[in-house]
C-alpha positions as CSV (number, residue, x, y, z in Angstrom):
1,X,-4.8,9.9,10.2
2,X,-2.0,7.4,9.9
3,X,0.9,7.1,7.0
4,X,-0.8,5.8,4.5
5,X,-3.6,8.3,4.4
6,X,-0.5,10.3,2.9
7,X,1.0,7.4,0.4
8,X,0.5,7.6,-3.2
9,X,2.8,5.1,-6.0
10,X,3.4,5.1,-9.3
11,X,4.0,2.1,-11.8
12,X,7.2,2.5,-13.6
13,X,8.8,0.3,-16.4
14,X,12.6,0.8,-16.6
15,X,13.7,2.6,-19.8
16,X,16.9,2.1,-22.0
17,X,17.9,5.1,-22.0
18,X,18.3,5.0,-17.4
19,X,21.0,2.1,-18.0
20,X,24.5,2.9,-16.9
21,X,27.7,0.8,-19.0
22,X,26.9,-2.3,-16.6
23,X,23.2,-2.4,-18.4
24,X,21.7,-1.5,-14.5
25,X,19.7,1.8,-13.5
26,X,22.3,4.3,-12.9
27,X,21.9,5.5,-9.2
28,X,21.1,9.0,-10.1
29,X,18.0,7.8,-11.8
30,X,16.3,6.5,-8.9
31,X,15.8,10.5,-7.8
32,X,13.6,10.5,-10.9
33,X,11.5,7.8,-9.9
34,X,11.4,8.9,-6.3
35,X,10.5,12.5,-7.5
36,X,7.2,11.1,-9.7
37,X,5.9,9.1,-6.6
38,X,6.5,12.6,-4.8
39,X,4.6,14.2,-7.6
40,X,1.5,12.0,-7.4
41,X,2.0,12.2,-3.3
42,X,1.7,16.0,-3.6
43,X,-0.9,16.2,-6.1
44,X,-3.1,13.4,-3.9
45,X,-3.5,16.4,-1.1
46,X,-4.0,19.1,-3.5
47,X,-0.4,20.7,-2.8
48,X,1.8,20.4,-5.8
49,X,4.4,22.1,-6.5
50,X,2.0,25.0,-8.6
51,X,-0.5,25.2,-5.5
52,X,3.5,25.4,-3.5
53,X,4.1,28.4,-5.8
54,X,0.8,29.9,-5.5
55,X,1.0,29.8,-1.5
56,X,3.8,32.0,-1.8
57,X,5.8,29.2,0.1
58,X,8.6,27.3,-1.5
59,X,9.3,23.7,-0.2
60,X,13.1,22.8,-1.9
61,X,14.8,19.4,-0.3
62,X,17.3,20.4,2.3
63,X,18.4,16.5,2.7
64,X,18.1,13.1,0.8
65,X,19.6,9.6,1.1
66,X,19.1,6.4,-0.4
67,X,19.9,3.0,0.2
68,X,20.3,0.9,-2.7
69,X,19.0,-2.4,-2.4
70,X,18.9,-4.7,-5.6
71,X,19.8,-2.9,-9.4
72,X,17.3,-2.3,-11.5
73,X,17.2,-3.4,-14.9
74,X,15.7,-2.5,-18.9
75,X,12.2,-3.4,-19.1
76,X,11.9,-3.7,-15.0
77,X,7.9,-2.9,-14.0
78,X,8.3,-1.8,-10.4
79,X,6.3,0.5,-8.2
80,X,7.8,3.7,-6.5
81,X,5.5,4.9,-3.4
82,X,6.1,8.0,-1.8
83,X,4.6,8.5,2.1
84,X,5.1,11.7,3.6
85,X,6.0,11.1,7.2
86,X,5.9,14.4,9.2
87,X,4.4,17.9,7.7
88,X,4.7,20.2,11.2
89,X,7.7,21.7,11.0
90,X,9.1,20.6,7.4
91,X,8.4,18.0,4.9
92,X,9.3,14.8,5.2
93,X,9.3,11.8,3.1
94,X,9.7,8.4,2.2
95,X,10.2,6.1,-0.6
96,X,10.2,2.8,-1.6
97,X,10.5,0.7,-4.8
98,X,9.6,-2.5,-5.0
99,X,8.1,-5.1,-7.0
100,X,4.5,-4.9,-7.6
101,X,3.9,-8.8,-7.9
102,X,5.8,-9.7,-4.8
103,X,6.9,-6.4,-3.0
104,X,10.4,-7.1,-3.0
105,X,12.3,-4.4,-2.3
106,X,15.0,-2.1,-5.1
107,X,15.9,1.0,-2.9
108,X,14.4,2.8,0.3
109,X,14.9,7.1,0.2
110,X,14.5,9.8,2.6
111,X,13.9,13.3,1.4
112,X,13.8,16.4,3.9
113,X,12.1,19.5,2.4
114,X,11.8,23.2,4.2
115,X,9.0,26.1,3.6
116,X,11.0,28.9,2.2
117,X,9.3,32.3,1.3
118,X,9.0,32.8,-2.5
119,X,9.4,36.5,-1.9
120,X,12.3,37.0,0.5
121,X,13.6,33.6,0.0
122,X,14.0,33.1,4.1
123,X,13.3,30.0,5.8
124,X,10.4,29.6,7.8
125,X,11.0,28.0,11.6
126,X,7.6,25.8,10.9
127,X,5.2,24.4,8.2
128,X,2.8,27.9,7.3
129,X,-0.2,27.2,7.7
């Protein structure tokens, strides 16, 4: 299987209400965007985060960065994909957005996630199985 049997995106158009003073997305928002293309991601191999609960595992993000590319603006129609990029020993993924029409690119993320017990809240050394 290669990357992009684990990819899924989601169309998003910019809302007011994301806009810092300077009328461009405010950075934190983008987390919001990356987490729905993580949503969809999850849900695409039947392990969202109530299957994560049900498992008795826990998966919280350990590590994120972003590098901001081009603002985004009101009314903006851009896709956000999510690729999950290593699932041995913890969860790894990637994000892009970009624009749908000609796939240029907003922002590029990283987030690190680790299986926790939902019991004893202790880290696990490796992805249960």
């Amino acid at each position: 299987m290669t990357a992009k049997d684990f990819t899924a995106c989601a169309e998003i158009e910019i809302p007011f209400a994301d806009l810092d003073p300077l009328d461009v997305v405010w950075h934190g928002n983008y987390w919001r965007y990356f987490d729905e293309a993580r949503s969809r991601l999850l849900r695409s191999i039947d392990y969202d985060y109530l299957q994560m609960r049900e498992s008795g595992w826990l998966w919280p993000v350990v590590h994120c960065s972003c590098r901001y590319l081009k603002p985004l603006s009101y009314g903006q129609r851009v896709r956000v994909c999510a690729t999950l990029t290593e699932y041995e020993l913890l969860l790894k993924i990637s994000y892009v957005i970009e624009d749908p029409e000609t796939g240029e690119k907003y922002a590029k993320a990283e987030t690190t996630q680790v299986a926790v017990t939902a019991q004893t809240g202790e880290t696990s050394m490796g992805s249960p199985h």
